[in-house]
N, CA, C and O atoms as CSV, one atom per row, in Angstrom:
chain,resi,resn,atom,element,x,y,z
A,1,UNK,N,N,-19.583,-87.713,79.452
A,1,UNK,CA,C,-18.144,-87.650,79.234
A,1,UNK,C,C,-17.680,-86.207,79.409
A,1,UNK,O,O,-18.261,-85.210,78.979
A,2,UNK,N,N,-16.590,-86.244,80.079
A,2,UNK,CA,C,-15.783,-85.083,80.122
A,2,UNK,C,C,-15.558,-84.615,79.187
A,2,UNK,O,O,-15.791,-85.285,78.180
A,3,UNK,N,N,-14.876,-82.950,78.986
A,3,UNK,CA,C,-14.007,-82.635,77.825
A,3,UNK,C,C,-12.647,-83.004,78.286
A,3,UNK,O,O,-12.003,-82.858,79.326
A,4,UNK,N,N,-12.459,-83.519,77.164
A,4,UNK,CA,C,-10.649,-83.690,76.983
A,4,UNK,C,C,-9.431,-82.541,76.545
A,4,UNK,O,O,-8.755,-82.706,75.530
A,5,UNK,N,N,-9.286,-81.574,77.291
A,5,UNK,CA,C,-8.075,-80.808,77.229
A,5,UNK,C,C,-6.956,-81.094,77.006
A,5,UNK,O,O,-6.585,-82.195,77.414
A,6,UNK,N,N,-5.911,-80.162,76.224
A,6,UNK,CA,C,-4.642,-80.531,75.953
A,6,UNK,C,C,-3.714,-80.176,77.313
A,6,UNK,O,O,-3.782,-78.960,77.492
A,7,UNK,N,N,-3.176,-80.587,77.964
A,7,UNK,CA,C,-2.057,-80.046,78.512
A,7,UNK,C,C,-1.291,-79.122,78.244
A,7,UNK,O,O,-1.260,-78.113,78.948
A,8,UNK,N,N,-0.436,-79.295,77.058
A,8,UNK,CA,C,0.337,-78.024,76.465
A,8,UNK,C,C,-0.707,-76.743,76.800
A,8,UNK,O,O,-0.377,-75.948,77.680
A,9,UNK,N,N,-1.927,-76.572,76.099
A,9,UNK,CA,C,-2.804,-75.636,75.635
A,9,UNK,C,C,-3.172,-74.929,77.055
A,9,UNK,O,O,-3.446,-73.730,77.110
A,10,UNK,N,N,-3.152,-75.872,78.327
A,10,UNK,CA,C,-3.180,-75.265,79.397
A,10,UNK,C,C,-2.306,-74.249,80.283
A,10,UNK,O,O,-2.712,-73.335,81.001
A,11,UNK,N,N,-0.822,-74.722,79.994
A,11,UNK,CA,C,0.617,-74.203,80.520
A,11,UNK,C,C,0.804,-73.545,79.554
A,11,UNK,O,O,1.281,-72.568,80.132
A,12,UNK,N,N,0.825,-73.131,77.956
A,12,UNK,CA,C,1.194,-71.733,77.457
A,12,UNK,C,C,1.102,-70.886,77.434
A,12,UNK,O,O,0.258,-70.295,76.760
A,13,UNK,N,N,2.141,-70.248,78.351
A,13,UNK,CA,C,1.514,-68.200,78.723
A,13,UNK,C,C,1.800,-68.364,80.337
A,13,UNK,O,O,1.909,-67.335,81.004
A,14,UNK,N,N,1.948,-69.917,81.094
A,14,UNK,CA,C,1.968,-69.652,82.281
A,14,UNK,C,C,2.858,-70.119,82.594
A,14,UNK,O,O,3.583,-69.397,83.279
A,15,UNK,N,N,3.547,-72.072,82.213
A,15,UNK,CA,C,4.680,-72.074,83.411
A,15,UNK,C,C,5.672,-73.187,82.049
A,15,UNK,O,O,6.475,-74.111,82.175
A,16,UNK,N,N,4.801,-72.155,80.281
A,16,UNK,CA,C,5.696,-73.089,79.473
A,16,UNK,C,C,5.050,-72.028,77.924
A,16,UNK,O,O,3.937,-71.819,77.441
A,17,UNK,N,N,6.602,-71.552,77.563
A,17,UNK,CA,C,6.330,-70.747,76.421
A,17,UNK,C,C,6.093,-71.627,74.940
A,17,UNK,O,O,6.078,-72.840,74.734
A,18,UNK,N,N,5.907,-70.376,73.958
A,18,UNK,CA,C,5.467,-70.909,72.972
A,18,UNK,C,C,6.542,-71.839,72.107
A,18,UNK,O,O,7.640,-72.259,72.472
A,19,UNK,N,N,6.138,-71.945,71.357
A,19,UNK,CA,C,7.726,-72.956,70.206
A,19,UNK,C,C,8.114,-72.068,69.358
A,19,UNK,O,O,9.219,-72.037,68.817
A,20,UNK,N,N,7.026,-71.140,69.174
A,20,UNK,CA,C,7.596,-70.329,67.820
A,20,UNK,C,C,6.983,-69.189,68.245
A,20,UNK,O,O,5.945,-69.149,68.905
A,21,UNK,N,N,7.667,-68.203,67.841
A,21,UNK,CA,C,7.369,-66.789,68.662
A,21,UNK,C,C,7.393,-65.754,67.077
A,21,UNK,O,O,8.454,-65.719,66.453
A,22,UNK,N,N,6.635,-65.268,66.747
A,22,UNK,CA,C,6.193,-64.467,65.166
A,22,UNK,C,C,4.628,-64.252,64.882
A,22,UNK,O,O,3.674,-64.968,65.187
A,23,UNK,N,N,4.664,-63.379,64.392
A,23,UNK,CA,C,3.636,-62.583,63.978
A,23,UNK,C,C,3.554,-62.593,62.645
A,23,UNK,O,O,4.651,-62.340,62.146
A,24,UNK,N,N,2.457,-62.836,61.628
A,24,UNK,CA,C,2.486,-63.480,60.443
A,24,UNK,C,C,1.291,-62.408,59.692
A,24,UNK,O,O,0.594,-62.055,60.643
A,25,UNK,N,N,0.842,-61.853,58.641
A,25,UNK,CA,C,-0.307,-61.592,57.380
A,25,UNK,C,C,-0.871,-62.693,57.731
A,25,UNK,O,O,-0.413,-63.562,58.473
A,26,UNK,N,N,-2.460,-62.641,56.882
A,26,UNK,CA,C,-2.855,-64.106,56.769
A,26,UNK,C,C,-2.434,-64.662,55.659
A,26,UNK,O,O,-2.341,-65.889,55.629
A,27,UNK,N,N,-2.162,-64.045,54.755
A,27,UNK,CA,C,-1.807,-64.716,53.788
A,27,UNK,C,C,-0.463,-65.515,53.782
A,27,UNK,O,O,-0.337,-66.550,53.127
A,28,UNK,N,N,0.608,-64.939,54.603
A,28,UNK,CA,C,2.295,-65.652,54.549
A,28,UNK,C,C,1.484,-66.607,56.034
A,28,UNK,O,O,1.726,-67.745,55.631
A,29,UNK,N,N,0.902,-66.772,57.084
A,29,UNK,CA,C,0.907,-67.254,57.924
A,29,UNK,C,C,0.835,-68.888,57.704
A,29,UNK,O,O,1.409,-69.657,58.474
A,30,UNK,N,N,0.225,-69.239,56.805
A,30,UNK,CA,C,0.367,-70.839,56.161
A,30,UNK,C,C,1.731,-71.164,56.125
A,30,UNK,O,O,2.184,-72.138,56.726
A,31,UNK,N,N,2.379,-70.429,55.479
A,31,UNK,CA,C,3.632,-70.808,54.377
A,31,UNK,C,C,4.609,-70.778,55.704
A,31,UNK,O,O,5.323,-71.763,55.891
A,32,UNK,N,N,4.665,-69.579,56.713
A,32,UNK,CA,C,5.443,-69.515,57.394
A,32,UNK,C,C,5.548,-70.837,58.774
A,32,UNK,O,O,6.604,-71.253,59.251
A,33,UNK,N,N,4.037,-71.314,59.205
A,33,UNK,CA,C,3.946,-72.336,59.735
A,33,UNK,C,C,4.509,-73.572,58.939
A,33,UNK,O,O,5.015,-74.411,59.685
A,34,UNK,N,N,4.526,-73.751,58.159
A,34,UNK,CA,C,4.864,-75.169,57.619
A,34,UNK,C,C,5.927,-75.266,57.295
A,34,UNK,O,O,6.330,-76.378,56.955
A,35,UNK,N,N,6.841,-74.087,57.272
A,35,UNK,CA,C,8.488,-73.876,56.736
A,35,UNK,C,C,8.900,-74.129,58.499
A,35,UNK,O,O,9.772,-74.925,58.848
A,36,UNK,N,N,8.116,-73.318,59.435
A,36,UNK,CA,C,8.616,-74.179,60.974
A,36,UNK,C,C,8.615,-75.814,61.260
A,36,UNK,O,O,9.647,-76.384,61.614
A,37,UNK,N,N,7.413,-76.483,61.082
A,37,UNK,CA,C,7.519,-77.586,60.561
A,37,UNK,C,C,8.550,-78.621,60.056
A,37,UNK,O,O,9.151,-79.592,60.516
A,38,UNK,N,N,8.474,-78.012,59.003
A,38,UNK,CA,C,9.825,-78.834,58.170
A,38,UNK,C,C,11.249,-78.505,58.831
A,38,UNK,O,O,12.099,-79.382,58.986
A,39,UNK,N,N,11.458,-77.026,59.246
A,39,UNK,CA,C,12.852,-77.081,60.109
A,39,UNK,C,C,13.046,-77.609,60.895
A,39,UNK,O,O,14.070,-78.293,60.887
A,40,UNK,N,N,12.130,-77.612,62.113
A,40,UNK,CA,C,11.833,-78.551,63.015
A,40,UNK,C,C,12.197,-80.288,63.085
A,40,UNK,O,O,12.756,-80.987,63.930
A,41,UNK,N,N,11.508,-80.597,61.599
A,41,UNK,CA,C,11.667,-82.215,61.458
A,41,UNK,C,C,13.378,-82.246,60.402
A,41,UNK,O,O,14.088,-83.167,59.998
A,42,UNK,N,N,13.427,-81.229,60.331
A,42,UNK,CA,C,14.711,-81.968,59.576
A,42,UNK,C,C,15.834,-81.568,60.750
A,42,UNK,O,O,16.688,-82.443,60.888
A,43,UNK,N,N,15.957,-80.641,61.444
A,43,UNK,CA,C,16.833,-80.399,62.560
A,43,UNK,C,C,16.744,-81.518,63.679
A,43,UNK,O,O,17.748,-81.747,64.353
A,44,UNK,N,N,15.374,-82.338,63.933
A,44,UNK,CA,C,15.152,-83.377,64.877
A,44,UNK,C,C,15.912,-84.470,64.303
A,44,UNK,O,O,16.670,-85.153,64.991
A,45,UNK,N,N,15.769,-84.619,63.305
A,45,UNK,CA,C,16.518,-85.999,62.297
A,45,UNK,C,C,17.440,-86.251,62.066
A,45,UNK,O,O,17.865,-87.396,61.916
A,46,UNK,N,N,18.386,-84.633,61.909
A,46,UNK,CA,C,19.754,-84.794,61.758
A,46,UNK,C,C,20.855,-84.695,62.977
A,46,UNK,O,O,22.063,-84.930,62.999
A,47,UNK,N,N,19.855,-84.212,64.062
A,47,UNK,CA,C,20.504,-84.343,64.892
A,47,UNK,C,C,20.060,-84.674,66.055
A,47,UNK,O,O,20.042,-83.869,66.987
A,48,UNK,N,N,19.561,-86.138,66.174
A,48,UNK,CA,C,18.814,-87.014,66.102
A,48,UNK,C,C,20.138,-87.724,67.976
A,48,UNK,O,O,19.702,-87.866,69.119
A,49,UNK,N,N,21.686,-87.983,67.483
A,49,UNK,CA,C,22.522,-88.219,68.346
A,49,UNK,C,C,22.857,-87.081,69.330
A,49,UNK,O,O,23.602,-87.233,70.298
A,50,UNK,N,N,22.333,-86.097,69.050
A,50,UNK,CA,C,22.691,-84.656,70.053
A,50,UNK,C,C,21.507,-84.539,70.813
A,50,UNK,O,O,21.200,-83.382,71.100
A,51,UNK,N,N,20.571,-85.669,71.314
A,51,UNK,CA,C,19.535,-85.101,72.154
A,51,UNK,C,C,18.911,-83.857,72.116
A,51,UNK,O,O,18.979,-83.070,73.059
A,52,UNK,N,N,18.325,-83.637,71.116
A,52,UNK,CA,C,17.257,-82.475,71.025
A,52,UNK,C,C,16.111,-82.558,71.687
A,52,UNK,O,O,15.432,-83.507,71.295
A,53,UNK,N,N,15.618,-81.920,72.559
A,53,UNK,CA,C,14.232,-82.153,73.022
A,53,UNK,C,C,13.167,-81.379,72.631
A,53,UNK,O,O,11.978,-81.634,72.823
A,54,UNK,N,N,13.574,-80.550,72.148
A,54,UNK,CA,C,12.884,-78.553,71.645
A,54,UNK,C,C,14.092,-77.554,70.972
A,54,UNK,O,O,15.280,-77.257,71.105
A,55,UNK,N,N,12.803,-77.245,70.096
A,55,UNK,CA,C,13.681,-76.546,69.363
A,55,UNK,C,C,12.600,-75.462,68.965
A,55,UNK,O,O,11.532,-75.700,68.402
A,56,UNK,N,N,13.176,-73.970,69.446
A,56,UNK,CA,C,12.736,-72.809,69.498
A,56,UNK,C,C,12.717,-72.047,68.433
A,56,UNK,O,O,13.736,-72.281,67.784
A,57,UNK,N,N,11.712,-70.818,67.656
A,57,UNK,CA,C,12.110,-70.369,66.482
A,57,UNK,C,C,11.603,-68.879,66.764
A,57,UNK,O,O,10.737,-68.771,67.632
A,58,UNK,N,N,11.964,-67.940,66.247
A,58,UNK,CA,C,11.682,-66.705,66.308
A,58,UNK,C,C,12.259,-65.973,64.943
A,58,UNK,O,O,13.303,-66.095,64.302
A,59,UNK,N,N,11.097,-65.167,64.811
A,59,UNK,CA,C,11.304,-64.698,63.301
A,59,UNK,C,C,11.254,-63.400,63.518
A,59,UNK,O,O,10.336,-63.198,64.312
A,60,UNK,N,N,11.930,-62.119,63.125
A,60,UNK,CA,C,11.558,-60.676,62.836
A,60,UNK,C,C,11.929,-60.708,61.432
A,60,UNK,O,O,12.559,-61.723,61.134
A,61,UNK,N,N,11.794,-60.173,60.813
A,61,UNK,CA,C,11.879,-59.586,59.266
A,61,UNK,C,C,12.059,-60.430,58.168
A,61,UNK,O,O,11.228,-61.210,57.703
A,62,UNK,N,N,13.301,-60.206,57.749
A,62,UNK,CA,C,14.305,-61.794,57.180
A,62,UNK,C,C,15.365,-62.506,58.113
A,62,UNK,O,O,16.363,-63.088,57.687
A,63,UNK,N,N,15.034,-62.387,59.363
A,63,UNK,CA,C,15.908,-62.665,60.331
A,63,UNK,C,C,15.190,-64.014,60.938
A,63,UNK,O,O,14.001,-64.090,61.250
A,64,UNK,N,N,16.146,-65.040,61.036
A,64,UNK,CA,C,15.470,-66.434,62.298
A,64,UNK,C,C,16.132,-66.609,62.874
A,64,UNK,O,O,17.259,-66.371,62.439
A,65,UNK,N,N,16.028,-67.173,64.342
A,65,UNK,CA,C,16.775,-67.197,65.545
A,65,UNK,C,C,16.303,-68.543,65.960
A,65,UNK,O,O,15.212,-68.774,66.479
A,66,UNK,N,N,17.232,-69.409,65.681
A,66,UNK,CA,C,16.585,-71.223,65.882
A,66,UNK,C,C,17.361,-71.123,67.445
A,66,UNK,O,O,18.544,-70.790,67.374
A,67,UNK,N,N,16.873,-71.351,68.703
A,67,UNK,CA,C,17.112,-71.871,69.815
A,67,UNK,C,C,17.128,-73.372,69.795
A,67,UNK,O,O,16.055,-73.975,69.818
A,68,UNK,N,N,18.169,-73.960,69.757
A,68,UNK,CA,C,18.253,-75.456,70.249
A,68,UNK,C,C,19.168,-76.011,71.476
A,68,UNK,O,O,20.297,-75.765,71.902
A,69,UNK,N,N,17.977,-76.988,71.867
A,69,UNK,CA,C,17.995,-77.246,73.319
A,69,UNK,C,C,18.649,-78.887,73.129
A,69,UNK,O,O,18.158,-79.968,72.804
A,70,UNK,N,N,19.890,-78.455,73.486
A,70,UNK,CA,C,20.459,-80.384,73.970
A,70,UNK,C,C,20.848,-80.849,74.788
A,70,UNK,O,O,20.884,-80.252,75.864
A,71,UNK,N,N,21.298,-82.071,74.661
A,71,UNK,CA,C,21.736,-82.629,75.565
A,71,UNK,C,C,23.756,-82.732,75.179
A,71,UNK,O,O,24.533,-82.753,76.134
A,72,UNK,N,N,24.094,-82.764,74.250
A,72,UNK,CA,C,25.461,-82.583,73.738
A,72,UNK,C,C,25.556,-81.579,72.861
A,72,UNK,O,O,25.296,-81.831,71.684
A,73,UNK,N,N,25.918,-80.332,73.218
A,73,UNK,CA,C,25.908,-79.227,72.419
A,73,UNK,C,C,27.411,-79.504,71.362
A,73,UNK,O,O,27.432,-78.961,70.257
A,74,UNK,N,N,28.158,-80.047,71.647
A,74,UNK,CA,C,29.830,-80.346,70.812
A,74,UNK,C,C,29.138,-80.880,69.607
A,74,UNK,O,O,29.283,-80.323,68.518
A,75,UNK,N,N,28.195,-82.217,69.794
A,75,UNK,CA,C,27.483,-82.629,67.942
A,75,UNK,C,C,27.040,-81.743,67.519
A,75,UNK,O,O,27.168,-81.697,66.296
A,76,UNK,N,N,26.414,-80.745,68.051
A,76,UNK,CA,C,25.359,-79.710,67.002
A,76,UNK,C,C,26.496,-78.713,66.647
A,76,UNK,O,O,26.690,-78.374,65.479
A,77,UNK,N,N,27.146,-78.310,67.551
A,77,UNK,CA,C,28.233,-77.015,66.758
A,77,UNK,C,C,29.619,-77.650,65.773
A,77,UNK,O,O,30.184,-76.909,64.968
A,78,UNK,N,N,30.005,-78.962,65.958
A,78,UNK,CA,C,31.325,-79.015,65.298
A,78,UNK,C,C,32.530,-78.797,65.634
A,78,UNK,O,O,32.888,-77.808,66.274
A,79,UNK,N,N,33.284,-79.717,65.227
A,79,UNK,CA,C,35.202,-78.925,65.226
A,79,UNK,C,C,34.982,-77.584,64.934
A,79,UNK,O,O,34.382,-77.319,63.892
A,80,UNK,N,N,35.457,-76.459,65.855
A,80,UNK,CA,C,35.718,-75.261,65.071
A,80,UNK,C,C,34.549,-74.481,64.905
A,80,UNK,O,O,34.656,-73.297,64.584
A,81,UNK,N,N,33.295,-75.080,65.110
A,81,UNK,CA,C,32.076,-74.181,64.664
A,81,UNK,C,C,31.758,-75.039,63.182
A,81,UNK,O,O,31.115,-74.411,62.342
A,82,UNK,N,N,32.105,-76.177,62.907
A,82,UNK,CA,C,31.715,-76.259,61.479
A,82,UNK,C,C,30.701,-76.565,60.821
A,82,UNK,O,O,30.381,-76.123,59.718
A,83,UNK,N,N,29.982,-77.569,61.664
A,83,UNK,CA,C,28.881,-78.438,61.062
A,83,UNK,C,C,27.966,-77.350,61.742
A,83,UNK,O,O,27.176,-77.111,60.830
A,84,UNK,N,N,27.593,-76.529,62.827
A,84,UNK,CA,C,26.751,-75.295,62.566
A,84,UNK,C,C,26.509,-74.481,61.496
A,84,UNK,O,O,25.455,-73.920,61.196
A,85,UNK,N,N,27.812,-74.455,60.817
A,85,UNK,CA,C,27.863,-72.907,59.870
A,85,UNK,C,C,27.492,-73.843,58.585
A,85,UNK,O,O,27.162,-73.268,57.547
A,86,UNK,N,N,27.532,-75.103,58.618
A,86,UNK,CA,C,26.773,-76.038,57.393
A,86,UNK,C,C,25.925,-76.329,57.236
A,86,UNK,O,O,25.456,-76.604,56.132
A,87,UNK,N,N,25.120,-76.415,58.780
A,87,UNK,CA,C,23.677,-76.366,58.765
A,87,UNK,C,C,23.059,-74.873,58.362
A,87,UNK,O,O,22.037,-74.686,57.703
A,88,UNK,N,N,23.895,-73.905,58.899
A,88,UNK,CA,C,23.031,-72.952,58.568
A,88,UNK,C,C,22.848,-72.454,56.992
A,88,UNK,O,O,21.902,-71.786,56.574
A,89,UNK,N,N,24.161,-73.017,56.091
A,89,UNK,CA,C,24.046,-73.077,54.527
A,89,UNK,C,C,23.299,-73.144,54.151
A,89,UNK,O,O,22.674,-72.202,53.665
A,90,UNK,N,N,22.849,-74.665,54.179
A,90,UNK,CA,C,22.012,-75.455,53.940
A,90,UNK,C,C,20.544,-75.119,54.514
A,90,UNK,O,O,19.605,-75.648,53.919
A,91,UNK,N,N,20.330,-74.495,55.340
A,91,UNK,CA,C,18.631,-73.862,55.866
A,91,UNK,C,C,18.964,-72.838,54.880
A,91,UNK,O,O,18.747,-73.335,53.775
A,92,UNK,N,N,19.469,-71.418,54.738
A,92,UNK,CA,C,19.551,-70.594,54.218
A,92,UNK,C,C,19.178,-71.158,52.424
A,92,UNK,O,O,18.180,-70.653,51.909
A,93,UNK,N,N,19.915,-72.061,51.675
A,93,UNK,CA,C,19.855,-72.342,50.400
A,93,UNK,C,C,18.356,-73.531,50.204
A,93,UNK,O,O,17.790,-73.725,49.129
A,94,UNK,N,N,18.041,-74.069,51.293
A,94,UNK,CA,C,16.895,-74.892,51.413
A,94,UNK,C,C,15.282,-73.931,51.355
A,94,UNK,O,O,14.281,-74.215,50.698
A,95,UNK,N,N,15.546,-72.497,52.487
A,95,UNK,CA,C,14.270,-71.807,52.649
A,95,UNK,C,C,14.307,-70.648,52.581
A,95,UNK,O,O,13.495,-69.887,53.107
A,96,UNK,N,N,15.473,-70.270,51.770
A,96,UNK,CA,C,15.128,-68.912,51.802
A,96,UNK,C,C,16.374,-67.874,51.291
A,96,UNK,O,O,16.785,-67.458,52.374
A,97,UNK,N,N,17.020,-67.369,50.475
A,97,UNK,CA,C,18.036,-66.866,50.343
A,97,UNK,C,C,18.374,-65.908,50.713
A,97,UNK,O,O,19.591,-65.726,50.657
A,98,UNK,N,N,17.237,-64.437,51.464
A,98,UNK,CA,C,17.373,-63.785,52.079
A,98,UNK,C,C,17.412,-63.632,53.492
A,98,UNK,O,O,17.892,-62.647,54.051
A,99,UNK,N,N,16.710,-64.983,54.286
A,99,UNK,CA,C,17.035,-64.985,55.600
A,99,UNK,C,C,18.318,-65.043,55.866
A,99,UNK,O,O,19.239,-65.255,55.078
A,100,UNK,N,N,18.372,-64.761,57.498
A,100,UNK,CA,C,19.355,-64.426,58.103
A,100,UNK,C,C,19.561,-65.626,59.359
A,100,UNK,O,O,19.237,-65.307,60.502
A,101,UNK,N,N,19.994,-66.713,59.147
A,101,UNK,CA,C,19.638,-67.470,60.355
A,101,UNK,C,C,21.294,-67.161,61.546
A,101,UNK,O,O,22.463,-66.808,61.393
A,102,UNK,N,N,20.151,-67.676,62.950
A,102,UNK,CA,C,20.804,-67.122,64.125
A,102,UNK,C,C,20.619,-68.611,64.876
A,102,UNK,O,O,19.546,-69.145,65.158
A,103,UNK,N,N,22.371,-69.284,65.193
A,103,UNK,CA,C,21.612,-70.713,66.404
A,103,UNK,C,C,21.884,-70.277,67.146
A,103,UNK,O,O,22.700,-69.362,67.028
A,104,UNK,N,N,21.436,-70.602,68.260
A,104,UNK,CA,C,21.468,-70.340,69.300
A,104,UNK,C,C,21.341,-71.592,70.310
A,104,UNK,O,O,20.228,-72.097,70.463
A,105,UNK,N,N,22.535,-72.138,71.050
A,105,UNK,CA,C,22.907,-73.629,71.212
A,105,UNK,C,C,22.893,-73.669,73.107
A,105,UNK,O,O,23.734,-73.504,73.990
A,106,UNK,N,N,21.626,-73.943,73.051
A,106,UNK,CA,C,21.464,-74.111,75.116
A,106,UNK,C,C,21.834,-75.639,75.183
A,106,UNK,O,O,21.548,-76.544,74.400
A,107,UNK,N,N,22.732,-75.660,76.639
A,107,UNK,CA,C,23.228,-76.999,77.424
A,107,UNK,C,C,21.711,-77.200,78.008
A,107,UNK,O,O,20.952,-76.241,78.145
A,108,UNK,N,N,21.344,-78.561,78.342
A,108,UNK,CA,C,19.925,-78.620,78.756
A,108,UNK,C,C,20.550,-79.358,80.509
A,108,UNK,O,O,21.426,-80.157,80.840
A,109,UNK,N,N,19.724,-78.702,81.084
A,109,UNK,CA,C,20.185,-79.148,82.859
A,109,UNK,C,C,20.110,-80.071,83.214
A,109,UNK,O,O,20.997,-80.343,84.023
A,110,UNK,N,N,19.321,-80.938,82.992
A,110,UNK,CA,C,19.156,-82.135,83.790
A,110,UNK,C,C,18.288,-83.171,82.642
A,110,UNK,O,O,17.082,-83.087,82.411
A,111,UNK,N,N,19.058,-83.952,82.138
A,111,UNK,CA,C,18.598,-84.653,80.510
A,111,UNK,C,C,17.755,-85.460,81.348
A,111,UNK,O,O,16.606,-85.582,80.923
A,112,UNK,N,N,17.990,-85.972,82.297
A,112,UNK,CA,C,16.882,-87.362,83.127
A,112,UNK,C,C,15.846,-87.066,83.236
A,112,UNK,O,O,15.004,-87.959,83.138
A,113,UNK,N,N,15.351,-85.510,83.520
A,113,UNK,CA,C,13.886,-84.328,83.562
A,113,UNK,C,C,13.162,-84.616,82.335
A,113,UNK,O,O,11.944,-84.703,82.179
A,114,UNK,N,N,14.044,-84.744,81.540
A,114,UNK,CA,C,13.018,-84.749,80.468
A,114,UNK,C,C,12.644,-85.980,79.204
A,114,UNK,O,O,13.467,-86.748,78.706
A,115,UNK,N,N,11.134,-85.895,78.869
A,115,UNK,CA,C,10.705,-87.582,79.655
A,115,UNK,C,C,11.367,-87.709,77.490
A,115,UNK,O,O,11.926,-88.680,76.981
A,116,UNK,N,N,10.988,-86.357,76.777
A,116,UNK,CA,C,11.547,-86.880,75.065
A,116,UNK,C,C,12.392,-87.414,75.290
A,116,UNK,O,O,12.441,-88.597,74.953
A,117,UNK,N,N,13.387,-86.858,75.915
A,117,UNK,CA,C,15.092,-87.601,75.664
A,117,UNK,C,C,15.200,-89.102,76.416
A,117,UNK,O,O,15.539,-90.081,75.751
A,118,UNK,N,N,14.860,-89.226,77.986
A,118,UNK,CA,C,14.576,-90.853,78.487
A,118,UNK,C,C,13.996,-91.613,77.368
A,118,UNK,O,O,14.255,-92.788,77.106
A,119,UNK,N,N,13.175,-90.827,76.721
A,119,UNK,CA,C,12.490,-92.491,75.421
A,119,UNK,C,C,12.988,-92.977,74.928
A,119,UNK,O,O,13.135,-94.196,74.838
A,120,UNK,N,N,13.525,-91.937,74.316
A,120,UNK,CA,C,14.837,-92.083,73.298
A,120,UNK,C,C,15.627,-92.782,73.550
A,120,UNK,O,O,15.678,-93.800,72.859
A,121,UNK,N,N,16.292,-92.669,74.271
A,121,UNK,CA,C,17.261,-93.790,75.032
A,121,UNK,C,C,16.549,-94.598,75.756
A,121,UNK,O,O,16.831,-94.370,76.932
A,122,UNK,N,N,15.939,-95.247,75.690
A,122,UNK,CA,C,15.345,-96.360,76.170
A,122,UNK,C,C,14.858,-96.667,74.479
A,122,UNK,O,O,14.905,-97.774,73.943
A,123,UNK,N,N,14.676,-96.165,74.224
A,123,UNK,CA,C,14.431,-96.851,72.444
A,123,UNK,C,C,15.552,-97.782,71.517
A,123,UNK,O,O,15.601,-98.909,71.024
A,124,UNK,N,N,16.522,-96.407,71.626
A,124,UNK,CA,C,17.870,-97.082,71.411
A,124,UNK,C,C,18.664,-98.127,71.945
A,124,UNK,O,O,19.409,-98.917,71.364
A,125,UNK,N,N,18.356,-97.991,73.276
A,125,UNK,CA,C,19.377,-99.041,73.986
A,125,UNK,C,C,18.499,-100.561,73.753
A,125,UNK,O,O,19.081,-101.644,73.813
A,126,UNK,N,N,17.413,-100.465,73.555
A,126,UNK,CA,C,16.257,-101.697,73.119
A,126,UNK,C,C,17.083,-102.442,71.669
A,126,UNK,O,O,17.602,-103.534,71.437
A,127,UNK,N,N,16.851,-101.132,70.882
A,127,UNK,CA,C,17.233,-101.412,69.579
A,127,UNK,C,C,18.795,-102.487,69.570
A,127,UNK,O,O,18.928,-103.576,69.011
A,128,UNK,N,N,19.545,-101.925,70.168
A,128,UNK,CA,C,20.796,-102.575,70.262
A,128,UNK,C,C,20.776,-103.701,70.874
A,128,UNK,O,O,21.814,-104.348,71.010
């Protein structure tokens, strides 16, 4: 039997960056992985109708810089900017009272490219 390689593990560094970009102690490096984690799954969940496919994180100091990638950027920001500046409350009072969070809201080019979001909708439209 062959070895079984990951894909991802092959393309990172060459034609597909990382998810989370930070430099960690060993000791905070646990805590700080699993607080990505959980942002991750609660940002996928809630905004779940805005086609998320990836969602980017970068940390310097007390500073985070969440990159999110959609397919309808109008659900994730709000009338006005609102439901952004509520999400970011709510991360801020959820993980951390001194971070500094930063979104950062990319239009994604071509939603049909990418095979997360086709499931999805093919999931949904099943469901219905």
């Amino acid at each position: 039997m062959g070895q079984k390689v990951n894909p991802n593990g092959l393309r990172v560094g060459v034609i597909k960056n990382w998810d989370s970009r930070w430099f960690a102690k060993d000791n905070a490096f646990g805590d700080l992985l699993v607080e990505d984690y959980n942002i991750r799954k609660e940002l996928k969940k809630r905004l779940f109708d805005a086609g998320v496919p990836a969602i980017e994180i970068e940390r310097k100091n007390d500073e985070i810089k969440i990159m999110i990638q959609c397919a309808r950027p109008g659900m994730v920001v709000g009338r006005g900017g609102e439901d952004i500046k509520k999400l970011e409350e709510e991360l801020t009072k959820k993980y951390g009272a001194g971070e500094d969070y930063q979104f950062v809201n990319g239009l994604l080019g071509a939603v049909a490219r990418d095979h997360g979001l086709s499931d999805e909708a093919v999931a949904e439209s099943a469901e219905q």
